[in-house]
C-alpha positions as CSV (number, residue, x, y, z in Angstrom):
1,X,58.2,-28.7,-34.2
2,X,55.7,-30.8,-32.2
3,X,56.4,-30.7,-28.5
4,X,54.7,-33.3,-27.2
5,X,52.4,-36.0,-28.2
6,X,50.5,-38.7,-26.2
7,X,53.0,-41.1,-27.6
8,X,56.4,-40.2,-26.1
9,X,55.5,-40.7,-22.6
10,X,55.8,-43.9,-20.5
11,X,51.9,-43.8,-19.6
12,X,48.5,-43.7,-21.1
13,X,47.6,-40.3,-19.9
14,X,49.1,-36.8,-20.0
15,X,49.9,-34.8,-17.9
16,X,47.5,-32.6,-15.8
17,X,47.8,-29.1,-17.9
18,X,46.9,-27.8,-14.3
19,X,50.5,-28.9,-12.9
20,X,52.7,-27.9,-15.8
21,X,50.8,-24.4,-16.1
22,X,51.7,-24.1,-11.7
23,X,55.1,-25.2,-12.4
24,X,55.7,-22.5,-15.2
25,X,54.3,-20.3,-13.9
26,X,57.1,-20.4,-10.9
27,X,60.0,-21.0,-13.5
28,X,59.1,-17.6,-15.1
29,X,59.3,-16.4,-12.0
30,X,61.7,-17.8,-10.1
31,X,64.3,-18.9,-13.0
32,X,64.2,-15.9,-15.1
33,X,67.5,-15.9,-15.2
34,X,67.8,-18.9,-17.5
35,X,65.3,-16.8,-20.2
36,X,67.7,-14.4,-20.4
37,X,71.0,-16.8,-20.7
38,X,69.0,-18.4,-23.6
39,X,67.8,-15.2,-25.4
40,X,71.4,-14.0,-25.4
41,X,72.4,-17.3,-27.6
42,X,69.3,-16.2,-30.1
43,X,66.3,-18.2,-28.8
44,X,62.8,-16.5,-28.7
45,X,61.1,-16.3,-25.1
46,X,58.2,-18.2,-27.0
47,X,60.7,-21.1,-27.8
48,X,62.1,-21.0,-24.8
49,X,59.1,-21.3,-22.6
50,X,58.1,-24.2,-24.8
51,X,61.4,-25.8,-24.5
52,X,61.0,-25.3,-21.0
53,X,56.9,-26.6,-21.0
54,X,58.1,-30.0,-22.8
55,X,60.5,-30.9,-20.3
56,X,58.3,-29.7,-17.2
57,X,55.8,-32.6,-18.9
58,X,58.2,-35.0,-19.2
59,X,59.0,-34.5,-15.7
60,X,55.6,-34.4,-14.1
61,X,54.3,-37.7,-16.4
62,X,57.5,-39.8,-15.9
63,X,59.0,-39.0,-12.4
64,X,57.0,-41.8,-10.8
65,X,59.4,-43.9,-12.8
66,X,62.4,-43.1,-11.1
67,X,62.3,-43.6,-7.1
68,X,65.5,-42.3,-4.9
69,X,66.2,-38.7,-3.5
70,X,65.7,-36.0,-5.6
71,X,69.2,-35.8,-6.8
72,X,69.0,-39.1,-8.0
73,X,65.8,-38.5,-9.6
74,X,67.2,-35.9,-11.6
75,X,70.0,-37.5,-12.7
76,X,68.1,-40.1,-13.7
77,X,65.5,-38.0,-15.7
78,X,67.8,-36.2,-17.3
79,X,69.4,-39.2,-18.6
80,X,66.3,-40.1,-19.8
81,X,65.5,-37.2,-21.7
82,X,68.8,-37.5,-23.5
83,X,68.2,-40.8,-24.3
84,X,64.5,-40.1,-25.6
85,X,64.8,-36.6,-27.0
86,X,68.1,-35.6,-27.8
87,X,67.1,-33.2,-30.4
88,X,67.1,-30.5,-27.1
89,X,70.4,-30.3,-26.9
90,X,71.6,-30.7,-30.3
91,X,69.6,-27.8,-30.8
92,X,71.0,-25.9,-27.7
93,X,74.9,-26.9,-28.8
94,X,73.9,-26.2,-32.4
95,X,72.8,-22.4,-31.1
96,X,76.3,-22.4,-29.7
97,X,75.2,-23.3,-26.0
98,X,78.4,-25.2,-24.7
99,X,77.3,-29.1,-24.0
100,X,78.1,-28.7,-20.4
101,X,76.0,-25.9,-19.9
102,X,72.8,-27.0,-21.8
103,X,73.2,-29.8,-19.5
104,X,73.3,-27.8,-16.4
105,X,69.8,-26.1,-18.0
106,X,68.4,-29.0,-18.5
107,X,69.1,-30.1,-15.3
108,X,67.9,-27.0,-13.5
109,X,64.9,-27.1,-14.9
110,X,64.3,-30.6,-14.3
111,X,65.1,-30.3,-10.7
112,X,63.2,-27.1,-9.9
113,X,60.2,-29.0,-11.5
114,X,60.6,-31.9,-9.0
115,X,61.1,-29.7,-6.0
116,X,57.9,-28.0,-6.9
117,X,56.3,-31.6,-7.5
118,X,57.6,-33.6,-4.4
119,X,56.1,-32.8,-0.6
120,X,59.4,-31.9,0.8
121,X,62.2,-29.5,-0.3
122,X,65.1,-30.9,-2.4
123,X,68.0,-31.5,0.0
124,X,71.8,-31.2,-0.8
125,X,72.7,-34.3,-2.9
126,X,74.1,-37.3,-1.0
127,X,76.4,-40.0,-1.8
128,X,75.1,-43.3,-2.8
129,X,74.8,-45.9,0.0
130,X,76.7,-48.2,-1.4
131,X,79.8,-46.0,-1.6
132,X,79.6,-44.8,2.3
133,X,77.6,-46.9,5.2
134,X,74.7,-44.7,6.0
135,X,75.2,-42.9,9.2
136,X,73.1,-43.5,12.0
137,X,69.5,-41.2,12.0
138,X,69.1,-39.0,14.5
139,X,66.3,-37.2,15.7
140,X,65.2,-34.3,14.1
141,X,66.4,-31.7,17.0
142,X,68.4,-28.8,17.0
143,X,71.8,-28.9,18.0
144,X,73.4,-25.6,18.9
145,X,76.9,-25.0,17.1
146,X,78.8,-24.9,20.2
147,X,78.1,-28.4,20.6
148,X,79.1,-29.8,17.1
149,X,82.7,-31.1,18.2
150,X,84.9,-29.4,14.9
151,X,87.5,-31.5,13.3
152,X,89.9,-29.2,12.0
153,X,90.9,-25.8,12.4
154,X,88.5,-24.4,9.4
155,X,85.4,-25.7,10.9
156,X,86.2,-24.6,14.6
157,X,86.4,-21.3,12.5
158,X,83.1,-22.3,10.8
159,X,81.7,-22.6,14.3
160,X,83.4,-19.4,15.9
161,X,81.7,-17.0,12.7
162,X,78.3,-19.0,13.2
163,X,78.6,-17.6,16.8
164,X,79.8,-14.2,15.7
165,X,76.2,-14.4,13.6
166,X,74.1,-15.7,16.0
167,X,75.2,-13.7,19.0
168,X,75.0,-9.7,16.6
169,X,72.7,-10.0,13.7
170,X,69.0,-11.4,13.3
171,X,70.1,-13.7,10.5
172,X,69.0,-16.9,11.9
173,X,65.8,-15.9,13.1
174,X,65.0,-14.2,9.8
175,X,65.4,-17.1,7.8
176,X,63.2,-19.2,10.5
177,X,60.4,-16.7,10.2
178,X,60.6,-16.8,6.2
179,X,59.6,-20.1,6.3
180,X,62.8,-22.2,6.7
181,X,62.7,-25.2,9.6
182,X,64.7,-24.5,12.6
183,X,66.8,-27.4,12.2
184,X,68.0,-26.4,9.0
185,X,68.8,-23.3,9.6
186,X,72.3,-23.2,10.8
187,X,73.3,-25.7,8.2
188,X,72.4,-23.3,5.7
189,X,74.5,-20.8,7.6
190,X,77.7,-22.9,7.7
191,X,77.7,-23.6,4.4
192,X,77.9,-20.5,3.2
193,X,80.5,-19.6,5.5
194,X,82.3,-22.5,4.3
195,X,81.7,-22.0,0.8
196,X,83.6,-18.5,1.4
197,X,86.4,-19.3,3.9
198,X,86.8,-21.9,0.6
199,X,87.0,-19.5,-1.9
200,X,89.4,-16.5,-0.3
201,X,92.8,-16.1,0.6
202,X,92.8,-16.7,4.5
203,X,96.3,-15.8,4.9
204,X,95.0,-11.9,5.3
205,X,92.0,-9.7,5.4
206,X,90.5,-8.7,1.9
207,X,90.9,-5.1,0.6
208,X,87.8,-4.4,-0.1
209,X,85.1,-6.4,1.5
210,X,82.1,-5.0,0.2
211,X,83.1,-5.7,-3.3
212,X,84.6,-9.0,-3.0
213,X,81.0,-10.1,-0.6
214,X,79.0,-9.3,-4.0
215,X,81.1,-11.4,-6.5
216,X,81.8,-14.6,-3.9
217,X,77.6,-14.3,-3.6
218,X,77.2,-14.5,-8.0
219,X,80.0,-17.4,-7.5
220,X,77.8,-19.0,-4.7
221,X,74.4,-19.0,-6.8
222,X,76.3,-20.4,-9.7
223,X,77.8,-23.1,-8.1
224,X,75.1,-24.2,-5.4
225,X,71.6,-24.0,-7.2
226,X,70.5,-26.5,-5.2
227,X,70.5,-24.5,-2.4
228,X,69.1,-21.4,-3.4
229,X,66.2,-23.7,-4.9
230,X,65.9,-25.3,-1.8
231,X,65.7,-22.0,-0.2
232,X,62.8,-20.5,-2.9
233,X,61.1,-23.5,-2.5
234,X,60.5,-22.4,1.7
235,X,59.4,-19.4,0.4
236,X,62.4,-17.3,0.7
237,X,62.0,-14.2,-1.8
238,X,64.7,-14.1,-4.4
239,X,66.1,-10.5,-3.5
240,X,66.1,-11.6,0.5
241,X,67.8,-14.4,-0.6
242,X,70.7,-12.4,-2.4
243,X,70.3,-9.8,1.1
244,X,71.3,-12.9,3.7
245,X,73.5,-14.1,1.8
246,X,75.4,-11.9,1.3
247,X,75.2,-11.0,4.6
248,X,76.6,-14.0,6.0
249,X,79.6,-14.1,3.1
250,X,80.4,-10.8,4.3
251,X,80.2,-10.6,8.0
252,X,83.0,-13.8,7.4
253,X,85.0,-12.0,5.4
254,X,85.1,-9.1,8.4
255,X,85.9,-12.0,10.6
256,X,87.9,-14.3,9.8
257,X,91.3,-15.4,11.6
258,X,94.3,-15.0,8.9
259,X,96.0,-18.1,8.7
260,X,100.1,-18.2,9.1
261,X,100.6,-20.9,6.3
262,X,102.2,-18.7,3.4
263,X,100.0,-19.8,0.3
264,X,103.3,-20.5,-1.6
265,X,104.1,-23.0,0.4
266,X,100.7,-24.8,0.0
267,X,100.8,-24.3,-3.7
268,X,103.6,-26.2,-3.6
269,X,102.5,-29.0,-2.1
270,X,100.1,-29.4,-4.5
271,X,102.1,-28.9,-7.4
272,X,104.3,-31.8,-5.8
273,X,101.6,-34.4,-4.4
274,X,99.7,-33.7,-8.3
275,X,102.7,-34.8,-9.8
276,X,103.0,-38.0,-7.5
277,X,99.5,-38.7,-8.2
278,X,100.3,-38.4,-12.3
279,X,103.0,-40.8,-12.1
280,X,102.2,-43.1,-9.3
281,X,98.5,-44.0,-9.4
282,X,96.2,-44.7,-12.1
283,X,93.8,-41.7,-11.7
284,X,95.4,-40.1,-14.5
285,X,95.1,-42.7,-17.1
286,X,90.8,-43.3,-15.6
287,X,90.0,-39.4,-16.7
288,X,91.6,-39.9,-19.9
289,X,89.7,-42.8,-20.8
290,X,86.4,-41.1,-20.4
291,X,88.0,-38.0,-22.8
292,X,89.0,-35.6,-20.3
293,X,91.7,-33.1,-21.5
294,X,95.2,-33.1,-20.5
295,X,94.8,-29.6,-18.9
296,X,91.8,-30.2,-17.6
297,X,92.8,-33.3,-15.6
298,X,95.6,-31.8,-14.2
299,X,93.0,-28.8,-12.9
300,X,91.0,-31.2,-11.3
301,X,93.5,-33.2,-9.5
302,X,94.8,-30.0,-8.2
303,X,91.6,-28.5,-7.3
304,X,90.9,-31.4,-5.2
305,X,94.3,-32.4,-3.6
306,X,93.8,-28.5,-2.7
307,X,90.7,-28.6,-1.5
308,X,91.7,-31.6,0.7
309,X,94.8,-29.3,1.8
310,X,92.9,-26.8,3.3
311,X,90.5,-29.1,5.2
312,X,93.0,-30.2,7.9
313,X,95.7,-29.0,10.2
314,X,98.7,-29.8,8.2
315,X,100.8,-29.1,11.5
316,X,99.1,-32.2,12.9
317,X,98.1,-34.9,9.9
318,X,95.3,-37.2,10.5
319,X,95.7,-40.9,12.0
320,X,92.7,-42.4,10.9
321,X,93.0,-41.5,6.7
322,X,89.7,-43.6,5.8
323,X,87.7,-41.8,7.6
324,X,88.8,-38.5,7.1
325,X,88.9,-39.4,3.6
326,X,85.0,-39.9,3.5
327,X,84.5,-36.9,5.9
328,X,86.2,-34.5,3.1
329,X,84.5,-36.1,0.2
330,X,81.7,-35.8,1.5
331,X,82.2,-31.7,2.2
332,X,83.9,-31.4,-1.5
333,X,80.5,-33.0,-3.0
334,X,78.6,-30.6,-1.1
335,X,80.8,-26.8,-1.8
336,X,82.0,-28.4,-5.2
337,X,79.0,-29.6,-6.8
338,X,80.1,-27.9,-10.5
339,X,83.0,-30.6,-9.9
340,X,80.9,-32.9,-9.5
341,X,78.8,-31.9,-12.2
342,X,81.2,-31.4,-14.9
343,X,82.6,-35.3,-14.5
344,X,79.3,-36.2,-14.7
345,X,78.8,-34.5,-18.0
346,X,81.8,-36.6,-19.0
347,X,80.3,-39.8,-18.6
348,X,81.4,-41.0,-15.5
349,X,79.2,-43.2,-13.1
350,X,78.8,-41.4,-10.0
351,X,80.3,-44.5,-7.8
352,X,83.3,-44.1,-10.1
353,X,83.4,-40.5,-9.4
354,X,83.5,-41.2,-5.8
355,X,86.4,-43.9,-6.3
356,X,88.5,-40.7,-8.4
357,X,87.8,-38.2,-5.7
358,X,88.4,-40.4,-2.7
359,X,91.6,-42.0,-4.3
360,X,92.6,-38.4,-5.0
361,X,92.0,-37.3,-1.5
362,X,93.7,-40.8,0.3
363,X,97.2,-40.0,-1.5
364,X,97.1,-36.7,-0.8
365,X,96.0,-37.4,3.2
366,X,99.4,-40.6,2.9
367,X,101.8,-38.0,1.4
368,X,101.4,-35.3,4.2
369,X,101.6,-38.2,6.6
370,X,104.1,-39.3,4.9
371,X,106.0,-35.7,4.4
């Protein structure tokens, strides 16, 4: 099978052997990972390294085409190597790859490519202007975390556990002195704090920390790759990567303030405001038209009526819904992005994912009001 030829690329030269042999070099080292995945569905290392080479030279000869933020630039090659070359994931579906997935490789690797291309570090994907007004720039300066005024009780929690970290371990300047710019630093921090106060149950302390710190870290580099590229890409060696991270996941585990809302009771309210959502709104009838299952919807809607559940203090409901609205979509796009990802993978524009989520999370925010 030819993998490329001077004819299947938008310009009149190839690309510089020079660049593709750098980036593959990094993706052998850095995404090994993805080698194994692959040889585990039957592919050679040989095939997979030139699977790997002809979309690394796709990338490098054709990003110039596509302007925007790297998210949008990956998006938008990987559309176009779908539309040009769709033999690599018939091939990867046909080797029993599921279609989502091969996607998700696809995308990886295009991304990782870019980041290696462009002159600054892929940042965590934003939502199109036209959707939200952009906010207005600041100044690149660092703001402590005591001075970030929290909204609702999970990020004044956020806050309190960035202090914990700051105050008793070296986290913060350990990722500084790896390479990682000040300013970004305790972002980073919250949002894997976030990610975990997300993804346990809050109402009490876990059993066995230790263990449950290892598997909420494997669930955290499977569901935020953007990250942990953007955190290779400063230089951060994989295994110290794994080490602070799962630092930070489990010095919030050991910290966290149990919540007294019984679970029950919020799993309730989801079943209830889901089924309001089914019956009253058109959401239901939009995901079906792009082919989502039945099941599968109702997962979704849950997920993120939950998800807008545990971002505010239901003892005092928010005045101002549109705003809070784009304040949690905005946070859901960023811990969620396998969400995100997967309605993509359906066929869904990106501005009509936004309208979904944010219509999702607006009923949701009227019925507690409402309740």
């Amino acid at each position: 099978m030819q993998m490329s030829s001077r004819s299947r690329f938008h310009g009149p030269d190839l690309p510089c052997p020079g660049d593709i042999n750098l980036i593959m070099s990094l993706i052998q080292q850095h995404l090994c990972y993805l080698y194994l995945e692959l040889e585990r569905f039957g592919l050679h290392r040989f095939t997979i390294n030139s699977l790997f080479r002809f979309i690394v030279s796709f990338v490098v000869k054709n990003y110039p085409f596509y302007p925007g933020t790297p998210a949008q630039r990956t998006t938008a090659l990987l559309n176009a190597l779908k539309a040009q070359y769709p033999w690599i994931f018939f091939m990867l579906m046909a080797l029993g790859v599921p279609m989502e997935r091969a996607n998700e490789i696809v995308r990886i690797v295009i991304a990782f490519a870019l980041a290696t291309i462009l002159p600054v570090p892929l940042p965590p994907e934003e939502i199109p202007p036209e959707e939200f007004p952009p906010e207005e720039e600041q100044p690149p300066v660092e703001i402590p975390p005591e001075e970030i005024p929290p909204t609702t009780d999970l990020e004044q929690e956020v806050s309190r556990i960035l202090g914990i970290i700051e105050a008793d371990t070296n986290i913060l300047p350990t990722l500084e002195d790896l390479g990682v710019p000040v300013s970004r630093v305790p972002e980073i921090v919250r949002t894997v704090i976030l990610f975990t106060l997300r993804n346990v149950d809050l109402t009490q302390p876990p059993t066995n920390p230790e263990q449950l710190a290892t598997e909420l870290y494997e669930q955290f580099r499977l569901t935020n790759p953007g990250l942990i590229r953007e955190l290779v890409n400063y230089g951060v060696p994989n295994n110290q990567i794994r080490t602070i991270l799962r630092e930070i996941i489990l010095i919030t585990l050991n910290n966290f303030t149990p919540i007294p809302q019984h679970p029950d009771l919020i799993q309730q309210e989801v079943l209830r405001i889901t089924d309001l959502i089914v019956d009253e709104t058109n959401i239901y009838t939009d995901l079906e038209g792009f082919g989502i299952p039945h099941n599968r919807i109702i997962e979704i809607i849950r997920s993120v009526v939950l998800f807008t559940l545990r971002s505010i203090n239901l003892n005092n409901p928010p005045t101002n819904v549109e705003t809070e609205a784009t304040r949690i979509l905005r946070n859901l796009r960023t811990s969620d992005p396998e969400l995100i990802a997967n309605l993509r993978n359906h066929g869904i524009p990106q501005s009509q994912i936004n309208a979904i989520l944010r219509g999702i999370i607006l009923y949701t925010l009227g019925a507690i009001s409402q309740g």
